[in-house]
C-alpha positions as CSV (number, residue, x, y, z in Angstrom):
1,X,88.3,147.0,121.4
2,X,88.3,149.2,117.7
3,X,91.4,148.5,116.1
4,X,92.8,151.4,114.5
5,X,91.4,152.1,110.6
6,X,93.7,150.5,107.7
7,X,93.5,149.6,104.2
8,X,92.3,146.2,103.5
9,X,94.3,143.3,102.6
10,X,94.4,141.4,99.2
11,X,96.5,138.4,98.1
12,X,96.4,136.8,94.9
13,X,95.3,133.0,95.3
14,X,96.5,130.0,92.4
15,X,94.6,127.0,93.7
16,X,95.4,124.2,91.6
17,X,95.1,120.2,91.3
18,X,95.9,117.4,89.1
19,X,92.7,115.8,87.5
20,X,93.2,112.0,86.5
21,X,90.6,110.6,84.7
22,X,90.4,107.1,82.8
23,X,89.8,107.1,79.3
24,X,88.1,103.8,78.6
25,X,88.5,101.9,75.2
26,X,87.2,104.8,73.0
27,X,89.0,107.6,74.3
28,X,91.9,106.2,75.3
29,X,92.7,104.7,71.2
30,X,92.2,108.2,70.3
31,X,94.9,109.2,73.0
32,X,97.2,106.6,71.9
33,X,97.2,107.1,68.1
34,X,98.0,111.0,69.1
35,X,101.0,109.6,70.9
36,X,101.9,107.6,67.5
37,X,100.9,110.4,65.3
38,X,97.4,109.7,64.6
39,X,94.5,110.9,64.3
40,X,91.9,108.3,65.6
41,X,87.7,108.7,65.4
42,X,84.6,106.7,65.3
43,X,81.8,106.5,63.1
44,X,78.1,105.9,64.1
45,X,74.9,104.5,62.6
46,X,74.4,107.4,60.1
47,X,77.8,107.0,58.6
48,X,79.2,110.0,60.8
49,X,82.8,110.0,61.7
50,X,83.5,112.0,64.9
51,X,86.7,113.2,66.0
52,X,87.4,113.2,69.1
53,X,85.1,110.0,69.0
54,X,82.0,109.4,71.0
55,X,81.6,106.5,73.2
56,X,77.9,106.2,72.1
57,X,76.1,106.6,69.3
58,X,73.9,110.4,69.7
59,X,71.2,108.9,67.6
60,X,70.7,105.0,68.7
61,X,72.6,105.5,72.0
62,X,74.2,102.1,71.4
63,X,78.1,101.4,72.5
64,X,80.7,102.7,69.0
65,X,82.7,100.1,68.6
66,X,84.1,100.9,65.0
67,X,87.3,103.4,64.6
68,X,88.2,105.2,61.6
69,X,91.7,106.4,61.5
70,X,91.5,109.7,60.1
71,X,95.1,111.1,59.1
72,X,98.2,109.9,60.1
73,X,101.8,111.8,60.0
74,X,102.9,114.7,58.9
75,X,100.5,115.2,56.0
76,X,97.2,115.9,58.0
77,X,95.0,119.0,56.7
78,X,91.2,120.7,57.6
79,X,89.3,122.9,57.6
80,X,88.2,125.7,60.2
81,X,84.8,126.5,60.6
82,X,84.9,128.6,63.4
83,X,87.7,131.0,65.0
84,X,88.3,133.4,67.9
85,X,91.5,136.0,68.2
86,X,93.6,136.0,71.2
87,X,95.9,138.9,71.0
88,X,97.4,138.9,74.7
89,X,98.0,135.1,75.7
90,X,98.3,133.8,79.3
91,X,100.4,131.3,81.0
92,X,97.4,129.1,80.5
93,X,97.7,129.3,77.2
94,X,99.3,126.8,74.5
95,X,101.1,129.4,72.4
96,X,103.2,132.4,73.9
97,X,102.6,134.8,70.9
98,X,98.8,135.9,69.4
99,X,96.9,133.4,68.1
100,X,93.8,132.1,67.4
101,X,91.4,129.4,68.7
102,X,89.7,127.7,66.1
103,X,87.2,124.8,65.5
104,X,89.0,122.4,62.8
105,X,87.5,119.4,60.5
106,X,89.9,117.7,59.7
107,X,89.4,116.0,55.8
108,X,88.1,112.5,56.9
109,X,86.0,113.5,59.9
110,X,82.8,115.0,59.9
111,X,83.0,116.9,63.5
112,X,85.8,119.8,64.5
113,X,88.4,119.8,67.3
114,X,89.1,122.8,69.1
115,X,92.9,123.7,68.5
116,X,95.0,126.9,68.9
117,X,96.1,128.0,65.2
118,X,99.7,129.8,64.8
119,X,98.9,132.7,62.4
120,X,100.9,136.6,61.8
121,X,97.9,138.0,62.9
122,X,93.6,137.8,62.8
123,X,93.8,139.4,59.3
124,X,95.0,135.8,57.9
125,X,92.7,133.9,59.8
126,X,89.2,133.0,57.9
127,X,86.7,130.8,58.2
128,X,86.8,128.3,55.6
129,X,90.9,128.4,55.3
130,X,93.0,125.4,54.5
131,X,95.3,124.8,57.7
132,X,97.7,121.9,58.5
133,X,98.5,120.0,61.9
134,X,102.0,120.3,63.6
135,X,102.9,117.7,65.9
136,X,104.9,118.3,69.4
137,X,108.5,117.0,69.1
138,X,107.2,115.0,72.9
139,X,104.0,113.0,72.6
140,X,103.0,111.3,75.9
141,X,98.9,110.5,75.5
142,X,97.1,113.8,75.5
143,X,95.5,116.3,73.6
144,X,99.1,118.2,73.7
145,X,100.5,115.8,71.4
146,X,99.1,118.2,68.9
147,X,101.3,121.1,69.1
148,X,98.7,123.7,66.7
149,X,97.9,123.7,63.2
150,X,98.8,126.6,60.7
151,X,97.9,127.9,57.5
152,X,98.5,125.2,55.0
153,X,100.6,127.6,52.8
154,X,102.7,127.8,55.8
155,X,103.1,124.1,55.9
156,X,106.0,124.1,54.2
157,X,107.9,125.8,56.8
158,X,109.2,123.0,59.4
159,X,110.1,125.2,62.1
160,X,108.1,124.1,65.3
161,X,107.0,120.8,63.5
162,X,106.7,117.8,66.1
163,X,108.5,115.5,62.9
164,X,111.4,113.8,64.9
165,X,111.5,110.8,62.4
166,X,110.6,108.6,65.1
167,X,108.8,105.1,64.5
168,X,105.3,104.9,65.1
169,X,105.8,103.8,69.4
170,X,102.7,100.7,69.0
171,X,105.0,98.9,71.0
172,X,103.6,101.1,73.8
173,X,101.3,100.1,75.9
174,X,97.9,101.6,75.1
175,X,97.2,105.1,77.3
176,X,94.4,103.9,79.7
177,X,94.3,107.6,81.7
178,X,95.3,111.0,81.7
179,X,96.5,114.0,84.1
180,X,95.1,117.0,83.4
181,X,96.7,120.4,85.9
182,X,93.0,122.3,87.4
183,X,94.3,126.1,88.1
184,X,92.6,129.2,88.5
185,X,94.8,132.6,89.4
186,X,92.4,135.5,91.7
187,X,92.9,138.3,93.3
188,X,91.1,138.0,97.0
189,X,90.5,141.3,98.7
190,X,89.5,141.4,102.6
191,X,86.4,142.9,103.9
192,X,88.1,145.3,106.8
193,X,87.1,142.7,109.3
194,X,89.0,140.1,107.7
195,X,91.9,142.2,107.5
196,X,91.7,142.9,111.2
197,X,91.8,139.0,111.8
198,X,94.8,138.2,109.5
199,X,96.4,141.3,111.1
200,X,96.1,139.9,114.5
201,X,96.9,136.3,113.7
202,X,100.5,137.4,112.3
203,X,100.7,138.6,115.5
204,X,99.8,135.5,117.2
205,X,96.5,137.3,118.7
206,X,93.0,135.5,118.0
207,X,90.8,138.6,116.8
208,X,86.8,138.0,116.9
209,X,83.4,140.3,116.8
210,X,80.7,140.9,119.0
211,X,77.2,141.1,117.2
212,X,75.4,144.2,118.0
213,X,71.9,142.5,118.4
214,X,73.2,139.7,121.0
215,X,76.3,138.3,123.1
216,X,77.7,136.0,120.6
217,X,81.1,136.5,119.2
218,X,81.8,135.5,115.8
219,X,85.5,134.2,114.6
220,X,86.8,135.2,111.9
221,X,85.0,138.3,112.7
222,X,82.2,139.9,110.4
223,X,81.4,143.0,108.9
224,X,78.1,141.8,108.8
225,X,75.8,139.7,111.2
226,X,74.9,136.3,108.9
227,X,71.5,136.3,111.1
228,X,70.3,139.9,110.8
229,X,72.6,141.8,108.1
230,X,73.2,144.4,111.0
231,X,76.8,145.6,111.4
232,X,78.8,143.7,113.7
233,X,80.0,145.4,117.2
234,X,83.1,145.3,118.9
235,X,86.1,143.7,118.1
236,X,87.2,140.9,120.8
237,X,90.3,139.3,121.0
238,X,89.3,135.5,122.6
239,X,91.8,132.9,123.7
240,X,94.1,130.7,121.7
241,X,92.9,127.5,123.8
242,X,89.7,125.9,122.7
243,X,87.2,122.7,122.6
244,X,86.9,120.2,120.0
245,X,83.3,120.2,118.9
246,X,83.5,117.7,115.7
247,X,86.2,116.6,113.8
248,X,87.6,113.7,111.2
249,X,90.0,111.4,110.6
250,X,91.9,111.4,106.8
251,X,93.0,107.8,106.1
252,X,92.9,108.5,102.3
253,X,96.6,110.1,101.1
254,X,95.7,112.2,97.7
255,X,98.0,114.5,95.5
256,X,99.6,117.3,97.0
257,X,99.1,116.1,100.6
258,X,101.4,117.6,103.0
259,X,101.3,115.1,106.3
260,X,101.1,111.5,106.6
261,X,97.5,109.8,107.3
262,X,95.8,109.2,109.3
263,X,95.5,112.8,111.3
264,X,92.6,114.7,112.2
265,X,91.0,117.9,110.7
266,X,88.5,119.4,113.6
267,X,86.5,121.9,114.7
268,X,87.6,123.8,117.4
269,X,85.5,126.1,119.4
270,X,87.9,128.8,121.1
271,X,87.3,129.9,124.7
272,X,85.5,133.4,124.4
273,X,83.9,132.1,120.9
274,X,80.9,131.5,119.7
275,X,81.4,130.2,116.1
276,X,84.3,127.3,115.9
277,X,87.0,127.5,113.7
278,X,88.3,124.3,111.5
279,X,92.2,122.9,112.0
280,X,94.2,120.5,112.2
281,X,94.8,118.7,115.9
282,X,98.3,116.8,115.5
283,X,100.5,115.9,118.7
284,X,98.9,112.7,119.7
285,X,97.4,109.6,117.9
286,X,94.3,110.3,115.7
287,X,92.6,107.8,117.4
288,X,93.1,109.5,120.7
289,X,90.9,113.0,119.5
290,X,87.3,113.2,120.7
291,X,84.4,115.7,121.0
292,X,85.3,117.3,124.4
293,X,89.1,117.7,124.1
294,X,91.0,120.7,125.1
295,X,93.8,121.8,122.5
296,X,95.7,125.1,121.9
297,X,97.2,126.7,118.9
298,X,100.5,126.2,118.3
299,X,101.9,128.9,116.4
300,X,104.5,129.7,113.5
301,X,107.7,131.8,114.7
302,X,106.8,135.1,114.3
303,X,108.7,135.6,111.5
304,X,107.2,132.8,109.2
305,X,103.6,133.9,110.1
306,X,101.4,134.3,106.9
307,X,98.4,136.5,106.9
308,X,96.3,132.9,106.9
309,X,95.3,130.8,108.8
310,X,98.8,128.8,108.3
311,X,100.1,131.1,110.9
312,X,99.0,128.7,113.7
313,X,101.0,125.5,112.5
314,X,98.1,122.6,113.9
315,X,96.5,122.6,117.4
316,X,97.6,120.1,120.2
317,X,96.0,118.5,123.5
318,X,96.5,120.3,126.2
319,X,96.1,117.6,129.2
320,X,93.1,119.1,130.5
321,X,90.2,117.3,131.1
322,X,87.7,116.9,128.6
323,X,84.8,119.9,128.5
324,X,81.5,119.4,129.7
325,X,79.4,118.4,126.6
326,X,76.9,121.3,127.8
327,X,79.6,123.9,127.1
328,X,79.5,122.8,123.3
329,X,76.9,121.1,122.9
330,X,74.6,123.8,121.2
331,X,77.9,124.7,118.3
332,X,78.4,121.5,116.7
């Protein structure tokens, strides 16, 4: 079976995830004196005040306990001792015009903070320049709560300043951990196997690969043979029907999860397979899956069938009786 020659397929791919982290007593006072307009540091043995502060001391390795507050309010100022231009921003990015990255030490501290810094262009940006911090009108615990700093013979200018005359919020309680959003935006391209398997499985059809140096049929198929870098052989389209070889149950609900625990995430070796493929295996109790079942795909309508994987919703028991552990036995 040679499937007729076609481009390949690419997609573009955002995986993404919350972090959540603790802070710990050190981190998390410099988190909450952002959120009251702050800027809060440590100093160690040698006199040095960092900022952000260190939980332990880089020449005694000893615990910092004591906290120097830095700046507070409106009238904050430093010093940047490094920069770096960024003329096309991203949507990752904290400014939407040009702007430039720059190392600040701010006048108390004896460290810099990495901050974006709001400038006409990379002409007015110098190392060594006088710039002054701007607030965000919404403070919440984070690093955010700065909005940039600017030129300080901008500061005058109170356009995009975070000053909303609000009272310092020490009412609040202190911020013990933060959420910070993981992302990363590619462009996946196909091998022309690949595309041959996601063509097939929008059309409900489970496409594998013969290798050319032995009987074994891969799926997904290959364009080349993992054991012996030789091209692959024929395609083979295998059943939709298969054995559960391993699996798992998740008890454990995390962010972004899109069914109820417990269910079972498997391995599933299709009939006329060689290589098993991992699902999900829904349509009975989790405690009921074990090695020897017999499920089949159950697939998306036709018309909501992704070139993934998520084409086949989950896989389900079949009723029929359990495979012979000799028939899987050497693909777990």
């Amino acid at each position: 079976m040679t499937p007729p020659s076609e481009p390949v397929l690419s997609a573009g791919l955002a995986p993404s995830f919350d972090y959540t982290r603790s802070t710990g007593p050190v981190l998390g006072a410099f988190f909450t004196g952002l959120r009251e307009r702050r800027l809060v540091g440590n100093r160690d043995s040698r006199g040095t005040v960092h900022l952000p502060p260190v939980e332990y001391d880089p020449h005694t390795r000893e615990a910092l306990t004591e906290t120097v507050e830095v700046g507070s309010g409106d009238g904050i100022e430093g010093l940047v001792v490094a920069w770096s231009w960024v003329p096309s921003p991203t949507d990752v990015n904290p400014l939407d015009s040009p702007f430039a990255w720059v190392l600040v030490r701010f006048d108390g501290a004896d460290t810099a903070m990495l901050l974006p810094l709001a400038a006409d262009g990379p002409d007015a940006v110098s190392t060594g320049m006088r710039v002054h911090l701007r607030w965000s009108a919404e403070r919440t615990g984070t690093v955010h709560d700065i909005a940039c700093v600017v030129p300080a013979d901008a500061a005058g200018d109170a356009a995009g300043n975070g000053d909303d005359d609000e009272a310092p919020r020490s009412h609040d309680e202190p911020v013990t951990g933060v959420v910070t959003p993981i992302g990363l935006s590619v462009t996946h391209t196909a091998g022309p196997a690949e595309s041959e398997f996601l063509r097939a499985i929008v059309q409900g059809r489970m496409l594998g690969r013969r290798r050319s140096n032995g009987p074994e049929v891969y799926v997904p198929p290959r364009d080349y043979c993992p054991s012996d870098g030789v091209a692959m052989g024929e395609y083979v389209e295998v059943s939709d029907v298969g054995t559960v070889t391993t699996f798992g149950i998740v008890n454990v609900p995390f962010a972004g999860q899109q069914i109820t625990p417990p269910y079972v995430t498997a391995y599933i070796l299709l009939d006329g397979s060689d290589v098993p493929i991992q699902h999900l295996v829904l349509g009975c109790e989790a405690s009921e899956v074990r090695m020897g079942m017999r499920v089949r795909a159950v697939w998306n309508p036709e018309e909501e069938r992704p070139a993934s994987m998520k084409a086949i919703a989950h896989f389900e028991p079949t009723g029929d009786p359990d495979a012979d552990p000799a028939t899987y036995s050497k693909h777990l």
